[in-house]
Structure formats: C-alpha cells, structure tokens
N, C-alpha and C positions, 0 to 999 in steps of 0.2 A: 464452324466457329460457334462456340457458347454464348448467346446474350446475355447479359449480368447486368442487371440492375441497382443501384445503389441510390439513396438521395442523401445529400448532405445538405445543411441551410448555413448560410451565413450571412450577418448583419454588421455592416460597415458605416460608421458614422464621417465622414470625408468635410472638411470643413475649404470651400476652396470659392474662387469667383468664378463667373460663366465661363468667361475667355478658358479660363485653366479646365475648364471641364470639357469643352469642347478637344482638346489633346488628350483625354484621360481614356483608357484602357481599364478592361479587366481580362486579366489571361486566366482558363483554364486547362489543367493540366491533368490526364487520365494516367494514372500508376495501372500494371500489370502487376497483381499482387498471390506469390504462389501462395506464399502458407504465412503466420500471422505475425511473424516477425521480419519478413523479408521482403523490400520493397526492388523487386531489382532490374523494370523495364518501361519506361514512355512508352504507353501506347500511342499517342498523341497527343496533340493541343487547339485549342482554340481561343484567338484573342477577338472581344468585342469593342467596338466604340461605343465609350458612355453616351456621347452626344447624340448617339443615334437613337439611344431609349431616352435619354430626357428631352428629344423632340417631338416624340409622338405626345398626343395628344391624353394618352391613359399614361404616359409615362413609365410605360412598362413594355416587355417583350414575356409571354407565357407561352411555356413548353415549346419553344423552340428546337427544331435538330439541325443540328450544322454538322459537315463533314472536320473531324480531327483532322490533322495533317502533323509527318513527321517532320524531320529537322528536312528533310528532300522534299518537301513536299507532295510526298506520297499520300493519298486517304488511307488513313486506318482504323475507319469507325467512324459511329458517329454519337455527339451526345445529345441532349436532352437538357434545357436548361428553360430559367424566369430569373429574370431581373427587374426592381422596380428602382429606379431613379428619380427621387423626390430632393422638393429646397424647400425655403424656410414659405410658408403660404401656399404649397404649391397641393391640392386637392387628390388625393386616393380617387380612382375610380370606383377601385373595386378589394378585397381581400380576394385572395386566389387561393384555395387548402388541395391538396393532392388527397 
C-alpha cells in the first residue's frame, strides 16, 4: 500500500450555544482518487466530537491519527488531523504551522 499524503485547511465560523455544541460532529471523509477528474472510491471516514476538543484546556487536538473505518466498519487507514474549537473570549494557546 502507497502512503499519500495530502493537507487540506479549512476554517468554519459555527455560530451556536454550549448545549448545541456539545452534539456537534465534524465527519471526515478520505476519496481514493485515480486520475484528476475521477473521484470514484471511500477509503474511509472518520467522525469527531466537537465537545471533546472544546473541553481540553488548549482547546485544540494537533496531528492526531485515528483509524478510518468503512461503511462495515472495517480499518482502512488512517488519517492525520488538528482541530482548534474556540468561542467568543475563549484564549488560543498556541498557533500550530506544519
């Protein structure tokens, strides 16, 4: 098996109260991609609990690996991720750059 590395970044502004955050999700989703117009296989996925990074204390989870899992919950892989969950007053620990 090939390891392939990719980074993507994205920044999401969520406007919501604790309680509602506390349910809140972000799923990621890994595409098997042959050639540059053709998207055509889930490698896997992986869903996080927001409430679990906006209870740590830096408010953040950096470069984490979690095992993907198919629709059977099979492993197929694994990614590589950061997330920072911040509110209104709520203090950066740190900037993190790759």
């Amino acid at each position: 098996m090939e390891l392939v590395t990719l980074s993507d970044s994205f920044d999401f502004k969520i406007i919501t109260t604790l309680e509602e955050l506390k349910n809140m999700k972000v799923a990621f989703t890994v595409w098997h991609k042959r050639s540059w117009y053709q998207r055509d296989m889930i490698i896997g996925s992986y869903s996080l609990d927001i409430w679990t990074v906006y209870s740590k204390a830096t408010k953040m989870v950096n470069r984490d690996w979690e095992p993907l899992e198919d629709n059977e919950s099979n492993k197929r892989g694994f990614i590589q991720y950061s997330v920072t969950c911040v509110g209104e007053g709520d203090t950066i620990m740190g900037i993190i750059k790759y």
